[in-house]
Backbone as CSV, one residue per row, in Angstrom:
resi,resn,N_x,N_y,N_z,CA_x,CA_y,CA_z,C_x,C_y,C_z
1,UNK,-26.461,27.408,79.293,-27.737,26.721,79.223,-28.147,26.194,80.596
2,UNK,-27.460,26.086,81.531,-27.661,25.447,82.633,-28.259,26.537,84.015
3,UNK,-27.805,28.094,83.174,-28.069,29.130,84.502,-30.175,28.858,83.725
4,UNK,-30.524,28.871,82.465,-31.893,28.941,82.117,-32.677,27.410,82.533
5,UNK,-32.056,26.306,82.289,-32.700,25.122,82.908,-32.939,24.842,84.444
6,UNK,-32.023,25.872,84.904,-32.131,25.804,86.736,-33.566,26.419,86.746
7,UNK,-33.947,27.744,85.891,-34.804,28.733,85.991,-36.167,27.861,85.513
8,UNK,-36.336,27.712,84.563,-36.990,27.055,83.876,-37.522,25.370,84.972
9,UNK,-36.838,24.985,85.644,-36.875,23.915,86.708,-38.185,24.542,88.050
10,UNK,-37.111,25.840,88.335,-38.047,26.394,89.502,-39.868,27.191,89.265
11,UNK,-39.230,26.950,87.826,-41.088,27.827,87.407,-41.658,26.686,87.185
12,UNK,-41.167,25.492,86.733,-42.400,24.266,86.936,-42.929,23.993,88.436
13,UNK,-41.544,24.501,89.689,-42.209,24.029,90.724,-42.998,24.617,91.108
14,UNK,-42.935,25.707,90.895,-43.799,27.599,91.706,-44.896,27.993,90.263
15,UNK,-44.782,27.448,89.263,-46.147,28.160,88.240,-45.705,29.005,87.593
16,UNK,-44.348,29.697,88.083,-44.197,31.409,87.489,-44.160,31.377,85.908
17,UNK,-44.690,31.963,85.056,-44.526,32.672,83.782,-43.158,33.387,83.842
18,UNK,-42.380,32.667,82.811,-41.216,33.794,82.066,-41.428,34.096,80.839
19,UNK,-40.607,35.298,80.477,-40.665,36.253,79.364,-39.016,35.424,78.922
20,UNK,-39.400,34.303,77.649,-38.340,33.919,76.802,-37.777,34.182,75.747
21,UNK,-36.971,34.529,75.492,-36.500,35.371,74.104,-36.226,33.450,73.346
22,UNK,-37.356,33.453,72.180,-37.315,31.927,71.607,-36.979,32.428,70.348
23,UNK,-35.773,31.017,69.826,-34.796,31.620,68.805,-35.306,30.243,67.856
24,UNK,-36.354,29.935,67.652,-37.011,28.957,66.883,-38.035,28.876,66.555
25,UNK,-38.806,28.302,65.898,-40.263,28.319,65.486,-40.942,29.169,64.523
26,UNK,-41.830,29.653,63.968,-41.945,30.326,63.045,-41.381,32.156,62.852
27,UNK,-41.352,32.444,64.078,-41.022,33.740,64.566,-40.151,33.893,65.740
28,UNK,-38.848,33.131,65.166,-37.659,33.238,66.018,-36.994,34.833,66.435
29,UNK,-36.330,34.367,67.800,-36.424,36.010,68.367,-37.165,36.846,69.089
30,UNK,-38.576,36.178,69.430,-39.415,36.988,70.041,-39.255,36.926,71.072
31,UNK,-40.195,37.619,72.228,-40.154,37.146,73.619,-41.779,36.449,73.690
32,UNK,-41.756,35.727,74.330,-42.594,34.999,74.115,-42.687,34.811,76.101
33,UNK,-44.283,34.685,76.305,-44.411,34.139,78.119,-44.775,32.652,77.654
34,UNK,-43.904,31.775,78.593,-44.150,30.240,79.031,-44.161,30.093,80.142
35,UNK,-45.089,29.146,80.467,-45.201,28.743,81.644,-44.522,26.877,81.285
36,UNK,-43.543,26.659,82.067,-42.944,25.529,82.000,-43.344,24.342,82.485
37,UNK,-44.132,23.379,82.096,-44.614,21.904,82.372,-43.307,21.013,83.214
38,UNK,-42.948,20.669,81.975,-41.219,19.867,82.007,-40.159,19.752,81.517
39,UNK,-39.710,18.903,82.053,-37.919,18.887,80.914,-37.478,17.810,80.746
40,UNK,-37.595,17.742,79.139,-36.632,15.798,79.348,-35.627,16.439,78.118
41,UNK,-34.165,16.458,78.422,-33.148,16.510,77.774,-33.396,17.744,77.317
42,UNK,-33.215,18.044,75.440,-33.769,19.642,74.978,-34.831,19.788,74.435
43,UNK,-35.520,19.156,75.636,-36.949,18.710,74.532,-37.917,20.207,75.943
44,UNK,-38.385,21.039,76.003,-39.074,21.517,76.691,-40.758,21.771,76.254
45,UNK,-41.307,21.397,77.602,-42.883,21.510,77.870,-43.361,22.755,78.214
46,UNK,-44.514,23.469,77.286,-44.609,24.668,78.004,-45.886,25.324,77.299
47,UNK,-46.525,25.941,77.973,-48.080,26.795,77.881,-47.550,28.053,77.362
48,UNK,-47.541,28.238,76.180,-47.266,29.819,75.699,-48.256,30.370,75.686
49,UNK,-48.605,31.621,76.069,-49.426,32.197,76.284,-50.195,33.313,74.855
50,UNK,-49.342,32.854,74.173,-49.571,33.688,72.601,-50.619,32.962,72.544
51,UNK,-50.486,31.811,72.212,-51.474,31.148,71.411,-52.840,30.193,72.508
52,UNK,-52.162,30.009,73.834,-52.655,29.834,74.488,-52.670,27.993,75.012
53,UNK,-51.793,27.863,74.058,-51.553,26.180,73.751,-50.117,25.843,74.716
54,UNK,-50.379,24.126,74.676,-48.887,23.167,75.357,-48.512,23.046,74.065
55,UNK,-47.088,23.145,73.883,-45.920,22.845,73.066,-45.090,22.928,73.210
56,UNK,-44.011,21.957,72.442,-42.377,21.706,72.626,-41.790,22.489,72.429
57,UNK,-40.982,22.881,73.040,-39.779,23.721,72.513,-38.318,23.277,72.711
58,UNK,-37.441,24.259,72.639,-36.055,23.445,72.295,-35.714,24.429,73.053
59,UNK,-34.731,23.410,74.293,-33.980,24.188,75.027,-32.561,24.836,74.755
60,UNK,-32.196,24.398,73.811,-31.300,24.950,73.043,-31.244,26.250,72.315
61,UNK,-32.687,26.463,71.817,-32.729,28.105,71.505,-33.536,29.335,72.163
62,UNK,-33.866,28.674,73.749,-33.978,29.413,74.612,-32.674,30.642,75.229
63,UNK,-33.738,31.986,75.600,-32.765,32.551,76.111,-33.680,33.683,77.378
64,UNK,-33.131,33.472,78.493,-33.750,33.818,79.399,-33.793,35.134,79.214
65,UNK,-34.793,35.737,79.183,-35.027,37.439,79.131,-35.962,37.860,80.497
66,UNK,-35.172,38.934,81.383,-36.296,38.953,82.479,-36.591,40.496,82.502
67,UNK,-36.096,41.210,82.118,-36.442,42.846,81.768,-37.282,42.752,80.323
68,UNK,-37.958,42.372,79.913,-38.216,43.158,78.620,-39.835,42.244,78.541
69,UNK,-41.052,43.061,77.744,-42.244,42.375,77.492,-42.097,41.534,76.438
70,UNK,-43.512,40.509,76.612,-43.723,39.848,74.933,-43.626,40.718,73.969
71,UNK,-43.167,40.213,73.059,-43.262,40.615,71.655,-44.934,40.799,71.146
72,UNK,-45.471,39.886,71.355,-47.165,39.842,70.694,-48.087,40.639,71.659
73,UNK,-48.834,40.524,71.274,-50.086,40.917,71.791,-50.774,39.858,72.388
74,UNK,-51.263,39.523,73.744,-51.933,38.820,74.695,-53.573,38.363,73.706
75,UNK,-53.601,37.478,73.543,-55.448,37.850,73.236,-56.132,37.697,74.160
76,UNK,-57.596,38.607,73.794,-58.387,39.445,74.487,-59.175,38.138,75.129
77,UNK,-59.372,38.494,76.226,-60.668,37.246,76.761,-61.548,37.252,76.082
78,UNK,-62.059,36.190,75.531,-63.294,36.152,74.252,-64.691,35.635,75.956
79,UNK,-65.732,36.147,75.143,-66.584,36.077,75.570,-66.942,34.319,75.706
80,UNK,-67.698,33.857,76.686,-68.475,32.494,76.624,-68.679,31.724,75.319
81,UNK,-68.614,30.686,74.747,-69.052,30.372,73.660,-70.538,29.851,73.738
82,UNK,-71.534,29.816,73.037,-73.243,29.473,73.339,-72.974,28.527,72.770
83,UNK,-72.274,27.709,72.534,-72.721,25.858,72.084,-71.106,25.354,71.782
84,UNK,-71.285,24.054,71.869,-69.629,23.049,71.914,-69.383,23.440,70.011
85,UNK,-70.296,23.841,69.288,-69.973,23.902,67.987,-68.894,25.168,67.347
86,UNK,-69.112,26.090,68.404,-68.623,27.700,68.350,-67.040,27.639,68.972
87,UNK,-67.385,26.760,69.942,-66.465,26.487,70.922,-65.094,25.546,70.014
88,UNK,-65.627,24.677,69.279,-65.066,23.965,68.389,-64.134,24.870,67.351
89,UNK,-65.270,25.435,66.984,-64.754,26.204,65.239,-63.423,26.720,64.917
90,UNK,-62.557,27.157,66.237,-61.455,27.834,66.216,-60.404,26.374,66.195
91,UNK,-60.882,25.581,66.672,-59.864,24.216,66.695,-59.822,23.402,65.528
92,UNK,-60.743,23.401,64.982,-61.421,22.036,63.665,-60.136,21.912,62.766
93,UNK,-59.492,23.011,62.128,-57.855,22.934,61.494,-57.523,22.469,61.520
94,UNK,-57.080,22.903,62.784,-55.699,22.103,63.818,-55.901,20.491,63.891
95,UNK,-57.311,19.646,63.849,-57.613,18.891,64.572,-57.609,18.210,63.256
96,UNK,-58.231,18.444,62.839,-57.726,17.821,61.151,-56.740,17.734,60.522
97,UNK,-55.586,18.267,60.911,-54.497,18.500,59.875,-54.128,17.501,60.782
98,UNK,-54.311,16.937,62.113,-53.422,16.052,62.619,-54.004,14.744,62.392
99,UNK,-54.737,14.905,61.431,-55.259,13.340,60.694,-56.186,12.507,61.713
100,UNK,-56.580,13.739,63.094,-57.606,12.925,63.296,-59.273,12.819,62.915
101,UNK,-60.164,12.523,63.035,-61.624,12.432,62.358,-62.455,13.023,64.118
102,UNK,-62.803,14.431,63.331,-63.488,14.954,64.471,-65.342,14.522,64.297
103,UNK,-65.561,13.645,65.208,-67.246,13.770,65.167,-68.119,14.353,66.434
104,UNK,-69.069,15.230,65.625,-69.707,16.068,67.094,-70.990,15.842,66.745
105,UNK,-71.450,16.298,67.763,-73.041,16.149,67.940,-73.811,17.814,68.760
106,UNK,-74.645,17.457,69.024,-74.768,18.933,69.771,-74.463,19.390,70.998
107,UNK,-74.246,17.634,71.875,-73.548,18.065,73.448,-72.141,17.090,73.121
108,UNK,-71.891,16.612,72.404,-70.392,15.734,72.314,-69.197,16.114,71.533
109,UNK,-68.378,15.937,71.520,-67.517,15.501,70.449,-66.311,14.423,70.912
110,UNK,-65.582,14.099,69.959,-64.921,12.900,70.133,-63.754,13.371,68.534
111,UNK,-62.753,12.656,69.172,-61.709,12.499,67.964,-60.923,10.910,67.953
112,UNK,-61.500,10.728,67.050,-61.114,9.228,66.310,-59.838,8.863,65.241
113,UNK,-58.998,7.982,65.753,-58.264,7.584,64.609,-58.917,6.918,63.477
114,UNK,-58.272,6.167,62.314,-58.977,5.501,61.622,-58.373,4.430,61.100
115,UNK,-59.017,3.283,60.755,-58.106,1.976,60.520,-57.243,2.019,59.007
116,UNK,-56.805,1.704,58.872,-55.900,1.255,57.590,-57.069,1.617,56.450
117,UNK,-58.032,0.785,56.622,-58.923,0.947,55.467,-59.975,2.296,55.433
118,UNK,-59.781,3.059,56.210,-60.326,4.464,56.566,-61.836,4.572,57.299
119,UNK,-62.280,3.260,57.745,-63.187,3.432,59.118,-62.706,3.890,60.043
120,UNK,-63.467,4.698,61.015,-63.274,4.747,62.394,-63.217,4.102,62.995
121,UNK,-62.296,4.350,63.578,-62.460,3.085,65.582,-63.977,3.599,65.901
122,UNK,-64.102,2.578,67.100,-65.192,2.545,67.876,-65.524,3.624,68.833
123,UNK,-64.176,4.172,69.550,-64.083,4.516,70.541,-63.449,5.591,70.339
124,UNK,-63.594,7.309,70.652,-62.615,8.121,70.589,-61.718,8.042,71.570
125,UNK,-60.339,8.461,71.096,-59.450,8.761,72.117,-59.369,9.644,72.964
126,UNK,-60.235,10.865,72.505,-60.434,11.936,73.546,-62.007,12.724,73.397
127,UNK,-62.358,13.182,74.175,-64.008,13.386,74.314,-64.504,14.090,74.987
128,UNK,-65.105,15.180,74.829,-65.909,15.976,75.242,-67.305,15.642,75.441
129,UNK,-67.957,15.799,76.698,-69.137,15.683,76.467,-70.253,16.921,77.524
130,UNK,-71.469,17.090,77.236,-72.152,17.873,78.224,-72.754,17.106,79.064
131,UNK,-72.988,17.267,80.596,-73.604,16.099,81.498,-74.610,17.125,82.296
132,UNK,-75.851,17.477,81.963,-76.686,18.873,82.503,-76.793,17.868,83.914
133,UNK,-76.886,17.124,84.320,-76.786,16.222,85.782,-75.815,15.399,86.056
134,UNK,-76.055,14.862,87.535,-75.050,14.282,87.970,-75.661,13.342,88.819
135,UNK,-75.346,11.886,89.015,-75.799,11.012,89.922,-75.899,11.674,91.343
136,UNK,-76.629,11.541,91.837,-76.339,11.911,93.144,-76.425,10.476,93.554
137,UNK,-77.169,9.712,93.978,-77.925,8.478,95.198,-78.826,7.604,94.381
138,UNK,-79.217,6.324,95.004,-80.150,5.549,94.818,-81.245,5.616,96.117
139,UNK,-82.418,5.792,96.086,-83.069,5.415,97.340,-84.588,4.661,96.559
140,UNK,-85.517,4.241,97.422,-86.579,3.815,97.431,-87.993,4.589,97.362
141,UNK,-88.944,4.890,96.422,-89.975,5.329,96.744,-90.947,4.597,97.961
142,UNK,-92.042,5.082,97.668,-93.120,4.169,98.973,-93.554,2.855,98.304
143,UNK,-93.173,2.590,96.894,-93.717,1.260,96.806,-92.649,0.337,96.764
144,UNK,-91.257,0.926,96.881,-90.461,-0.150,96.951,-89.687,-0.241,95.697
145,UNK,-89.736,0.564,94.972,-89.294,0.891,93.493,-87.966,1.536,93.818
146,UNK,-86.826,1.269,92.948,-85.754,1.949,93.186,-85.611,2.775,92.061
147,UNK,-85.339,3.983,92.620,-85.001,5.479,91.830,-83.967,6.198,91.843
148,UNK,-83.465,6.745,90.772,-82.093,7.455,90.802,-82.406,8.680,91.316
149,UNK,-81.604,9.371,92.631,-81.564,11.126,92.434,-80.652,12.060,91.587
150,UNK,-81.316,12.387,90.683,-80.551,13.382,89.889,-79.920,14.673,90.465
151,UNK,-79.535,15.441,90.228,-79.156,16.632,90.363,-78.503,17.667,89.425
152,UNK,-78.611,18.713,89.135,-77.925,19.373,88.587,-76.258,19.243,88.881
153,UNK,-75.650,19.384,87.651,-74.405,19.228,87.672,-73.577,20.630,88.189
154,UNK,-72.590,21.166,88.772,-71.713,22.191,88.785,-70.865,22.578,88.009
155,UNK,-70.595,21.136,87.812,-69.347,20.626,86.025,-70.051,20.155,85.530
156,UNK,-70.496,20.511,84.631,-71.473,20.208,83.474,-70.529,19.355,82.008
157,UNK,-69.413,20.241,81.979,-68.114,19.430,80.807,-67.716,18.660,81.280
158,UNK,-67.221,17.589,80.757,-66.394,16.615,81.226,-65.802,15.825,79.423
159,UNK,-64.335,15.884,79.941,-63.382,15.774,79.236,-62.612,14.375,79.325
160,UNK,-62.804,13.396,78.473,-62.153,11.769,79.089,-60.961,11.309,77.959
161,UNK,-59.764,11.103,78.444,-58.803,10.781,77.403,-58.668,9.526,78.068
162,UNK,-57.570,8.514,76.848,-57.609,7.257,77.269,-56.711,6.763,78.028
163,UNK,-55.437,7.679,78.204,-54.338,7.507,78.629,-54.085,8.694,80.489
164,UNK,-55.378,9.053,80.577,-55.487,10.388,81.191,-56.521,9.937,82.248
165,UNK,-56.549,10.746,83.617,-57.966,11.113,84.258,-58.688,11.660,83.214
166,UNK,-60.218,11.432,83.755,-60.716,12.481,83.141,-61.210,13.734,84.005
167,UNK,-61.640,14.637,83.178,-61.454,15.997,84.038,-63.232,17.167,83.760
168,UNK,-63.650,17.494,84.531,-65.108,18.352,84.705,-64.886,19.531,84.846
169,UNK,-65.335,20.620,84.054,-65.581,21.938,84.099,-66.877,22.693,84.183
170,UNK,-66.940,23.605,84.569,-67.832,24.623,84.818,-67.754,25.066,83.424
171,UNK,-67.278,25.661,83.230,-66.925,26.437,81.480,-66.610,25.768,80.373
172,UNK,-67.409,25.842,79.460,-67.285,25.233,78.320,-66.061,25.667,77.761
173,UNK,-65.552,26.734,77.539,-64.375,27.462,77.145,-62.741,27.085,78.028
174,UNK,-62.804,26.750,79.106,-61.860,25.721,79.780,-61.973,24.230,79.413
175,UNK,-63.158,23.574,79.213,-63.254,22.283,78.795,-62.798,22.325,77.775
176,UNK,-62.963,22.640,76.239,-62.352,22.827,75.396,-60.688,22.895,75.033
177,UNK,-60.233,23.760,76.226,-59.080,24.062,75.884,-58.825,22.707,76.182
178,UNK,-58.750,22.328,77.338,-58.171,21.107,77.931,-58.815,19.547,76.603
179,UNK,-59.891,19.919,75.989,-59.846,18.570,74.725,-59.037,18.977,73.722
180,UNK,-58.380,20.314,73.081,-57.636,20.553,72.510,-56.188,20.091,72.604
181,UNK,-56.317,20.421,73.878,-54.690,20.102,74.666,-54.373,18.142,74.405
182,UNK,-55.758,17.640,75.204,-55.444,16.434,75.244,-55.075,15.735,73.664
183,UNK,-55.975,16.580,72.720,-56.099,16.027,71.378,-54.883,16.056,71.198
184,UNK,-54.178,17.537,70.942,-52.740,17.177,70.643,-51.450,16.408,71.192
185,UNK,-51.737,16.424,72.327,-50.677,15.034,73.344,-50.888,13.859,72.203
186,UNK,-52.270,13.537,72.458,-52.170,12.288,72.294,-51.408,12.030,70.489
187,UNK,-52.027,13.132,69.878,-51.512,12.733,68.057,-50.231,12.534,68.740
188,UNK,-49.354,13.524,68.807,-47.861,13.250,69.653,-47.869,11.878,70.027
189,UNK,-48.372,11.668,71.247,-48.061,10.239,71.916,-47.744,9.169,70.633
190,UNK,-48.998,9.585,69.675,-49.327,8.404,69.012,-48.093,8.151,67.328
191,UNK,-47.459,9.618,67.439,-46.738,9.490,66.041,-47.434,10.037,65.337
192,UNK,-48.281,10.991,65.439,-49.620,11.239,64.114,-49.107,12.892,63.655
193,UNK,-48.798,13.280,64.731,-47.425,15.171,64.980,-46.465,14.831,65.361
194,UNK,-45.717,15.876,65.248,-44.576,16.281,65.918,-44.459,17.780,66.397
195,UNK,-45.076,17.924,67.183,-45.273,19.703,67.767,-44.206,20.340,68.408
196,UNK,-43.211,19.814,67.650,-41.438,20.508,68.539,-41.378,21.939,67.234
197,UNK,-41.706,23.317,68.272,-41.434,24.250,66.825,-39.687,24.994,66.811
């Protein structure tokens, strides 16, 4: 276990993708590509590329495979999504089964815990939103009036967790992933999952 945790160490520092033969989770045995986050004890962090998600794995039923492909099939680059609702639809499941309360709008969404008595908090814990501008400046017209300069945004997404920076994208389809991602940390953080497969 110690020749794969050395390995597994140096691809968090360098980025590299390995081909893991994973002997757990619903389809133990496969080879599976991770890209490795971190390591605390046999608890491992990692971007599988099947599904396209961060999740735990167990370093214990890792097995380093460096000759041989994934087992699955890569999925296909999906085209742009035309609204945060489309963009959503493939997540809403997932996002629910982890007992949180997804509310959207047509440029927002947000995922909310809920109190004991089944209101929402005030505040989501994680959030998507569209920002078609961006502050630029304050200056003065000729009468002395102060005016904001707007501008078009470059990152138009912007993604705010509570425990997190928050983070701006160009692509709605990267913003997403990354509120998906954050959504599930945080159920984790919070006790709400347990995403060790």
């Amino acid at each position: 276990m110690d020749e794969i945790e050395d390995v597994l160490l140096e691809a968090i520092k360098t980025g590299e993708v390995l081909n893991i033969k994973y002997n757990g989770g619903s389809q133990p045995g496969l080879i599976r590509q991770l890209s490795p986050q971190s390591i605390n004890g046999d608890d491992v962090r990692a971007r599988c590329f099947a599904t396209n998600l961060v999740k735990n794995f167990k370093l214990s039923k890792m097995e380093l495979n460096l000759d041989s492909n994934p087992s699955y099939i890569v999925d296909l680059v999906l085209p742009e999504p035309k609204d945060l609702q489309e963009a959503l639809d493939p997540f809403i499941l997932n996002i629910e089964k982890t007992g949180w309360a997804l509310v959207t709008s047509e440029n927002e969404a947000g995922v909310y815990r809920k109190f004991k008595n089944g209101k929402l908090r005030k505040t989501p814990d994680v959030f998507i939103q569209y920002n078609e501008y961006s502050y630029d400046y304050s200056d003065f017209d000729i009468n002395g009036n102060e005016i904001e300069v707007m501008k078009p945004s470059s990152r138009p997404w912007y993604v705010s967790h509570k425990t997190k920076t928050a983070s701006s994208f160009k692509k709605l389809s990267s913003a997403i992933l990354k509120f998906y991602d954050n959504a599930q940390e945080e159920a984790e953080r919070l006790g709400l999952i347990e995403l060790t497969l």
